[in-house]
C-alpha positions as CSV (number, residue, x, y, z in Angstrom):
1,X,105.7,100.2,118.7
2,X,108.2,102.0,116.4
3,X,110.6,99.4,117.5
4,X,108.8,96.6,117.1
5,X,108.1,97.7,113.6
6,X,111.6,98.2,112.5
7,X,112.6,95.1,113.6
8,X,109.8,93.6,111.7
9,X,110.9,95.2,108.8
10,X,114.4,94.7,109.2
11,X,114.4,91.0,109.4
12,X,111.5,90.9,106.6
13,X,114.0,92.8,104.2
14,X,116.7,90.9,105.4
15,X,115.1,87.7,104.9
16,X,113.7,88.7,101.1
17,X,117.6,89.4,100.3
18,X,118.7,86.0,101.6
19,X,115.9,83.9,99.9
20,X,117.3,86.5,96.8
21,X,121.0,85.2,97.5
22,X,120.6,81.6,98.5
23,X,118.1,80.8,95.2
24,X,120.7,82.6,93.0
25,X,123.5,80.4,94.6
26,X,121.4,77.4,94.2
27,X,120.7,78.1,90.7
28,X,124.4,78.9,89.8
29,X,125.8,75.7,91.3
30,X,122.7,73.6,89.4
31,X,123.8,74.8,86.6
32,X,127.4,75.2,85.8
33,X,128.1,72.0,88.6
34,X,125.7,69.9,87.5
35,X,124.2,71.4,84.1
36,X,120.8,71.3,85.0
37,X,119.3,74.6,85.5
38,X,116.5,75.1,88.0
39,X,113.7,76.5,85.9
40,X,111.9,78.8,88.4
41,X,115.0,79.9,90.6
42,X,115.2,83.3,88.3
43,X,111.6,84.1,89.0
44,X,111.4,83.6,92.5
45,X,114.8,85.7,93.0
46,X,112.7,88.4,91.4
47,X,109.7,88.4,93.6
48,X,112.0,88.2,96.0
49,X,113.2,91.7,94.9
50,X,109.9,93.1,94.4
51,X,108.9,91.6,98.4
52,X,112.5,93.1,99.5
53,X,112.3,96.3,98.1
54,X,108.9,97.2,99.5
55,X,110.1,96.5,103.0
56,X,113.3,97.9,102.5
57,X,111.6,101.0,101.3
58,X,109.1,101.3,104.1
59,X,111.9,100.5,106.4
60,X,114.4,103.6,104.7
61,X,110.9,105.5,105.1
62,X,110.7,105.3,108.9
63,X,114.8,105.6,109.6
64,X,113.9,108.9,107.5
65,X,117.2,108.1,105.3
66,X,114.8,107.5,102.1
67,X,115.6,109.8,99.4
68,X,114.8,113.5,99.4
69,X,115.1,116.7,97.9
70,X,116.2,119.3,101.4
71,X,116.6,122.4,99.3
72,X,113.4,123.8,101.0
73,X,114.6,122.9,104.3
74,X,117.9,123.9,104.0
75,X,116.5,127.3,102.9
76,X,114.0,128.0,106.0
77,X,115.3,125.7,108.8
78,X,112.0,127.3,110.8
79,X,109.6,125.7,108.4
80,X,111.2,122.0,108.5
81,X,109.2,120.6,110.7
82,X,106.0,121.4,108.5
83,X,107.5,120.5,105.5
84,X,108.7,117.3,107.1
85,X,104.5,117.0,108.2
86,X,103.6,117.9,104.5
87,X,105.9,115.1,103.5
88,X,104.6,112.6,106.2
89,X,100.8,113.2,104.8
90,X,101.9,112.7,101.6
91,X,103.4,109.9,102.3
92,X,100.5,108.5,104.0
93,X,98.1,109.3,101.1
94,X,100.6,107.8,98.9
95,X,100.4,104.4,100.4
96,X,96.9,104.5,100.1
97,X,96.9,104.9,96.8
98,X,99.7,102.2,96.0
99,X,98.1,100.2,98.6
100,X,94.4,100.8,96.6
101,X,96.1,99.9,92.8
102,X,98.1,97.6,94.1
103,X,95.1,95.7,95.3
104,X,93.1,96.8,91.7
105,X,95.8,95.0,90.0
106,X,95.5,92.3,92.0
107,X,92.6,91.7,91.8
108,X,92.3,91.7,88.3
109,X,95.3,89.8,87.1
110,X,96.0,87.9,90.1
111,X,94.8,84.1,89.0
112,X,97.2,84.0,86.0
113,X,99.7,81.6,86.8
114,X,103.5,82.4,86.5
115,X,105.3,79.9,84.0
116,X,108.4,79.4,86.1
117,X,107.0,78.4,89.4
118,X,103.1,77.7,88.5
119,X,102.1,79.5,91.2
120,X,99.0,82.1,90.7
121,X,100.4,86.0,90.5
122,X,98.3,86.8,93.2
123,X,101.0,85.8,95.5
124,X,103.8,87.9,94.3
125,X,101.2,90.8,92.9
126,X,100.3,91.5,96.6
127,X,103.6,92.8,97.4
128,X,102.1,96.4,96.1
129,X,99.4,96.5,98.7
130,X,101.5,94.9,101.2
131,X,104.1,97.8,100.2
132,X,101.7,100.7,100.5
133,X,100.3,99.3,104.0
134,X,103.5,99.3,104.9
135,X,104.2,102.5,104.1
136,X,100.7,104.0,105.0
137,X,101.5,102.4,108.9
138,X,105.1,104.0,108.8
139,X,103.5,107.0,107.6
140,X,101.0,107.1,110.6
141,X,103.7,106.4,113.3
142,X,105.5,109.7,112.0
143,X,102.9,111.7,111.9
144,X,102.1,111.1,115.6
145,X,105.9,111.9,116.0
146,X,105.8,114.9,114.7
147,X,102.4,116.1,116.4
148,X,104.1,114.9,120.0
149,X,106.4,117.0,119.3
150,X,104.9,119.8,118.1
151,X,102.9,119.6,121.1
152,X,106.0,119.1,123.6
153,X,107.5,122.4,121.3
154,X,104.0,124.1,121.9
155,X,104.4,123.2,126.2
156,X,108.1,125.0,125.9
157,X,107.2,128.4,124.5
158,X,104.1,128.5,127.4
């Protein structure tokens, strides 16, 4: 399952960076080849951003080489694998909550058209929830981690 979810993920953020370069290099050689710019290439490179940076970010979450302050691990090795539970319940509640606004927002500004491309916010907007879903799955994955192996720790010291 964790697998399958990386991959997912993986070739989701992947495929946001490509759409990010190719539109870019479309829009370059439009303009300075050809001088005629393409008016919503700049907007959807940035949704593109928004759409790869919530996979990427759910993605960096899982691999567990996201950001992170180890002072209090580093300090009392014993206690890292309940601060690294702490973390994953935080995590979880966390992506509920971006999840939740994200969907709020959505909801609420969501039929306003972007001038570049036309196309209602509510398409690019839902990159929040689909971000905190994202992350609130991940979240649930490591948490059953970590209780296997707290349990298979738990076995050990019988």
């Amino acid at each position: 399952m964790k697998r399958l979810y990386k991959y997912l993920l993986s070739s989701l953020t992947g495929t946001s960076l490509f759409v990010v370069f190719a539109v870019v290099f479309a829009s370059s050689l439009s303009r300075y080849l050809f001088n005629s710019p393409i008016q919503w290439a700049e907007e959807v490179a940035k949704y593109a951003m928004i759409y790869g940076t919530m996979f990427g970010m759910v993605l960096c979450y899982l691999e567990g080489i996201h950001i992170r302050f180890t002072f209090l691990e580093d300090v009392a090795p014993r206690l890292r694998g309940s601060l690294n539970f702490i973390a994953d319940i935080v995590a979880l509640v966390s992506g509920g909550i971006l999840c939740y606004s994200g969907y709020l927002f959505m909801m609420k500004r969501g039929g306003i058209q972007a001038p570049g491309t036309g196309i209602e916010m509510y398409y690019f907007q839902v990159a929040m929830v689909i971000g905190g879903a994202g992350l609130s799955i991940a979240a649930v994955i490591r948490v059953c981690e970590q209780i296997a192996l707290f349990k298979a720790a738990s076995k050990e010291a019988r």
